[in-house]
C-alpha positions in Angstrom: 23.7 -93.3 7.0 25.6 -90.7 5.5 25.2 -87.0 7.2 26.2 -83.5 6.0 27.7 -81.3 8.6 25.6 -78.0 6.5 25.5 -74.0 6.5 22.5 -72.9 4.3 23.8 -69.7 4.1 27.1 -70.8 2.6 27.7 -71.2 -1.1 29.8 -74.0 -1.1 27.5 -75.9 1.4 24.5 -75.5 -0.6 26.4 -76.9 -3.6 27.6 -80.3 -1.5 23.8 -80.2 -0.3 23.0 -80.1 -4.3 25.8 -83.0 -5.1 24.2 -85.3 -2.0 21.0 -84.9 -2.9 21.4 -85.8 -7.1 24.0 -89.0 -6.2 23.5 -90.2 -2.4 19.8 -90.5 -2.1 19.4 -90.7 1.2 21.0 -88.5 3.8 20.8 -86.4 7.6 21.3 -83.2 7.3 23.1 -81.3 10.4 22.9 -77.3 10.3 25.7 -77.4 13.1 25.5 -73.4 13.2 22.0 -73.7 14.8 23.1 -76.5 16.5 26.7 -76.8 17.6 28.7 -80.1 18.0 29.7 -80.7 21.1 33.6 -81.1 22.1 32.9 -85.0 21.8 31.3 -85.0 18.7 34.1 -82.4 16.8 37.0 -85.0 18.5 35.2 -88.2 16.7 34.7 -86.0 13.7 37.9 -84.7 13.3 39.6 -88.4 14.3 37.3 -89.6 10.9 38.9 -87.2 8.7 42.3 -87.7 9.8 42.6 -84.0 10.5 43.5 -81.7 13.6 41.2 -78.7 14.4 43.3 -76.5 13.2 43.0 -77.6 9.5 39.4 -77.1 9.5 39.1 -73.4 10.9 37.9 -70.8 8.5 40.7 -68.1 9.0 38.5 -65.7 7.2 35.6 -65.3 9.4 36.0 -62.0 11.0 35.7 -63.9 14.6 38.8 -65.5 13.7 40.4 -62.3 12.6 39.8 -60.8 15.6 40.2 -63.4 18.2 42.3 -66.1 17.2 44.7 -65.5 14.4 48.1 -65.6 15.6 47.5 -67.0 18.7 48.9 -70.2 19.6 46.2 -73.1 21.2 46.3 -77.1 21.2 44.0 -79.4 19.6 41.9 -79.0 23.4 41.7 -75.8 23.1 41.0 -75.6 19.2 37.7 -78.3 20.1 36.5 -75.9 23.1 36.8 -72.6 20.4 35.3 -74.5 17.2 32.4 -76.1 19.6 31.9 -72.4 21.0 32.4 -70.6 17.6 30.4 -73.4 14.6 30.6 -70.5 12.3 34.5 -71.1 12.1 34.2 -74.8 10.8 34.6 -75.8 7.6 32.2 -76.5 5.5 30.5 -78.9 4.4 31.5 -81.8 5.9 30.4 -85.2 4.7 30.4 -88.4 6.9 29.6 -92.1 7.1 30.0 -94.8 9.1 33.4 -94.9 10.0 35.1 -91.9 7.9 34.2 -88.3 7.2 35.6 -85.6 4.3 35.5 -81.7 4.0 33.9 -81.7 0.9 35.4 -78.5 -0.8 36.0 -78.7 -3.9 33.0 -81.0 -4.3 34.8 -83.4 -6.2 36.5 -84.9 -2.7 32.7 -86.8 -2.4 33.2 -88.6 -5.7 35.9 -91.3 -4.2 34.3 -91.1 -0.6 30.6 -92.3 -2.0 
């Protein structure tokens, strides 16, 4: 079953929401701000995109400004902030099965369903 990894307050989000609903059908919808992934579930996420943490962080959240930018962590470390922080993941993420795609621009979901 296909699952959106979704912030309803996030423009972009709402539009892969939009997308999803008019060509999928059928979908789980995950607000992971209200409720995190845990460090387990961002590893097998990430390892389905094909992507490290670090090219999924939102460097313009002010939390990110503040705490993280131009510090150096590794991929551990990355899981533990993005599983603490949600609001620094990007969004929204689209997964099935066995793969998984940051849907920004929208048009990344057209070869993935």
């Amino acid at each position: 079953m296909l699952k959106i990894y979704h912030n309803p307050r996030c423009k972009k989000s709402r539009a892969g929401l939009q997308y999803l609903t008019e060509k999928a059908g059928k979908f789980e919808i995950i607000e992971y701000i209200k409720h995190p992934l845990s460090e387990m579930q961002l590893k097998l996420l990430l390892a389905k995109m094909h992507k490290s943490p670090q090219e999924i962080i939102r460097t313009q959240e002010d939390i990110y400004k503040k705490r993280f930018r131009g510090k150096n962590f590794n991929d551990d470390e990355w899981i533990k902030i993005l599983a603490e922080f949600p609001q620094l993941i990007q969004r929204p993420i689209i997964e099935k099965d066995h793969s998984a795609v940051w849907a920004d621009p929208i048009e990344n979901l057209d070869c993935f369903l």
